[in-house]
N, C-alpha and C positions, 0 to 999 in steps of 0.2 A: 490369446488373451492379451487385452491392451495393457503393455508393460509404461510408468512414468519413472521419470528421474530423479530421486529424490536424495535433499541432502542429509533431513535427520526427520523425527517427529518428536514434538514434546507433549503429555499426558494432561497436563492441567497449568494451559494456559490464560492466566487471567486479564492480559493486557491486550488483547487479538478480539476484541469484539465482545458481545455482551455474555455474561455468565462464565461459566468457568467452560475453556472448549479445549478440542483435539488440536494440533496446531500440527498442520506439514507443510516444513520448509523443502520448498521446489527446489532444484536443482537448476542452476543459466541464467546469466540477465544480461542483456546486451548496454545496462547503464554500466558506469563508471563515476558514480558519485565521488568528491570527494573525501567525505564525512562518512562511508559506507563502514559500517561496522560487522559486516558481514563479504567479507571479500573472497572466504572458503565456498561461497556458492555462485561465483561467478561462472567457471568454467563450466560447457555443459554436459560434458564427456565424464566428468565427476560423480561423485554419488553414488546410489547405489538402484536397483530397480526394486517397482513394487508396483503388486497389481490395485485395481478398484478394488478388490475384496478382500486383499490384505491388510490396506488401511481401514477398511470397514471393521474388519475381525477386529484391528489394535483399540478403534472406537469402542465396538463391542465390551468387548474387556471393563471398562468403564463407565458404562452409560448411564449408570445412575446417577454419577458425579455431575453427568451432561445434561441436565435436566431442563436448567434455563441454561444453559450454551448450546455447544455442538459443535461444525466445524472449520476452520480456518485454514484459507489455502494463501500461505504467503513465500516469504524466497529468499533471496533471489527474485524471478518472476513468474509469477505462474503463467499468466498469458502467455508464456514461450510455448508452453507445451499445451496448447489449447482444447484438442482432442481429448486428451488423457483430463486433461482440469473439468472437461463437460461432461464425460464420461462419471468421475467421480461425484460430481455435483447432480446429477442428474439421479445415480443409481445414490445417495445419501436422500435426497427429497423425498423419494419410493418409498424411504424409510423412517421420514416424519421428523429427520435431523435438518436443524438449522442450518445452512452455507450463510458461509461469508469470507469472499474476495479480499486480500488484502493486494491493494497493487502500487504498480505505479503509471499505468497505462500506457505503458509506452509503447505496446505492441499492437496499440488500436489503429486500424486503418480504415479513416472516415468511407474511402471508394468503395470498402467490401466489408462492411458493417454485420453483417448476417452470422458468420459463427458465432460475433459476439454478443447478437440479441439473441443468439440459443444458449449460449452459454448464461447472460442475466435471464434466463426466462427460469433458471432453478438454482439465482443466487436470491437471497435474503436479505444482504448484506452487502454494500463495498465499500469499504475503506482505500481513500485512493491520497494518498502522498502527492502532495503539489510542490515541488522542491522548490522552484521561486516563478514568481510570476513573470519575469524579466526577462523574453526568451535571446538576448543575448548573452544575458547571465545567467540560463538554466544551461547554456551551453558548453558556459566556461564552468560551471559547479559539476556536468555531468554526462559531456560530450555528447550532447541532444538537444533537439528544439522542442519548445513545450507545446506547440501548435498544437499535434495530436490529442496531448496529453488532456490540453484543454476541453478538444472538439470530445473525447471520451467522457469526461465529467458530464458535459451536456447531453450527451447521449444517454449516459445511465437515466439522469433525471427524467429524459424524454421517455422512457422503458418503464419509468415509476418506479426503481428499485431506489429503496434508502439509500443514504451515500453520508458516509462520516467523512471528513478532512481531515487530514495531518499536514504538519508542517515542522520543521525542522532550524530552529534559529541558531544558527551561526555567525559567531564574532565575525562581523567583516565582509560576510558571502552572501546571509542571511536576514541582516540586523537592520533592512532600512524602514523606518517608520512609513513612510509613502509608500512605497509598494507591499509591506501588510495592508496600507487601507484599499493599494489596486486590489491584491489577491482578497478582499474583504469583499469590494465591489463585483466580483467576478462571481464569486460563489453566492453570492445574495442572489442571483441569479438563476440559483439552480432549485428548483421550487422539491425539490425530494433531499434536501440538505435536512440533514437529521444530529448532526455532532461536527464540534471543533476539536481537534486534539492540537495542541504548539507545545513542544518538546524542549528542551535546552539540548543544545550539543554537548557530547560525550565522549573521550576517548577514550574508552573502554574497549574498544577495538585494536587501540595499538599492539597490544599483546600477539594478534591474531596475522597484521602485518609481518611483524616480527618474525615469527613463527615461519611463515608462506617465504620469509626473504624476499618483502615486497616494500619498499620504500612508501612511510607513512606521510601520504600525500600535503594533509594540512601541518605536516610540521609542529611545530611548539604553539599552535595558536589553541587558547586558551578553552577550555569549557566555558560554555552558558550556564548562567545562573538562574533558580525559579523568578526574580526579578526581573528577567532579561526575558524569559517568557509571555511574562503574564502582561508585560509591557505590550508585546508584540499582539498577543491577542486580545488585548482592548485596541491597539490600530485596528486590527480586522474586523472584529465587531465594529468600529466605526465604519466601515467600509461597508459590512454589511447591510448596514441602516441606512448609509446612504445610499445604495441598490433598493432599497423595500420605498422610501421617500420617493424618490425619481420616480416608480415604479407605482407610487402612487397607495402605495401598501401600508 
């Protein structure tokens, strides 16, 4: 029986995709954000196992709640453990439950694309985090280049699967007016864009740091404010629009 790594599950999550859904946090992520508010699910050796059918069953349990939601596979990264992620997805569709991907795609490799159009071929849903468009600065925010990350956005769209966006504004890492309107330009792009999400930053993970005896990366630098958001997602919408213009839309 295919065993996956998992760090926890919560019962009724309502920020993880539409309606109220199952949410399992995967176990591994090869980012290192510095804004990660989740640092307990980096290591991959961590967690605990659990089969396809035992998250099924913890769904079960609930399913009436799940009516308009269903399920949410986020992390850490789910794409780490890709088998176990299609496996679950596959055997939840059988059973008329909504998927939906929450990533960061960093685990997409344009050369050998194919697990992962079987894996979107019984997703719903992806929610794909774009940490910044800058890929010298997605590297210094997360010790990665966003090449992939981007070539994966394009790919869902090309697959016809809906694709929500998040973004993440940070004082200083986050905050440039001009590259919300590239990252706006970019995704206007993507003809299966279905939602924006622009978050404020949060240290509400310092605790978690702490805890782990892990030196909390961004230091004293300040939270964002819903100001400082909504700022940043009318850049992108302008960015958007000027994508649909060019494009003749």
């Amino acid at each position: 029986m295919m065993q996956g790594r998992i760090h926890s599950t919560e019962s009724f999550g309502t920020v993880d995709g539409p309606g109220i859904r199952f949410v399992v946090f995967f176990q591994g992520c090869p980012m290192r954000c510095l804004y990660c508010h989740n640092p307990d699910t980096w290591d991959v050796n961590a967690g605990h196992t659990e089969s396809v059918e035992s998250l099924l069953e913890q769904y079960r349990r609930n399913a009436v709640f799940y009516q308009n939601g269903g399920i949410t596979c986020t992390g850490g990264e789910p794409m780490l453990q890709m088998s176990f992620l299609t496996g679950l997805f596959t055997a939840a569709k059988q059973e008329g439950i909504h998927t939906c991907l929450d990533t960061s795609g960093i685990c997409f490799n344009p050369e050998q694309p194919e697990p992962v159009r079987t894996l979107l071929a019984v997703t719903d849903l992806v929610m794909l985090d774009i940490k910044q468009i800058n890929d010298e600065k997605h590297r210094a925010l997360t010790g990665h280049s966003n090449v992939n990350i981007l070539k994966f956005a394009e790919f869902v769209s090309e697959c016809g699967v809906p694709l929500w966006v998040r973004h993440v504004v940070v004082p200083g890492l986050t905050d440039d007016p001009k590259e919300h309107e590239q990252l706006g330009y970019f995704i206007g792009g993507l003809r299966t864009l279905k939602g924006l999400d622009v978050l404020p930053y949060h240290t509400m993970g310092k605790r978690k740091y702490e805890e782990l005896g892990i030196p909390y990366p961004l230091g004293e630098t300040p939270p964002a404010d819903n100001p400082a958001a909504e700022q940043a997602k009318a850049a992108i919408l302008r960015g958007i629009k000027a994508r649909l213009r060019a494009s003749g839309q």
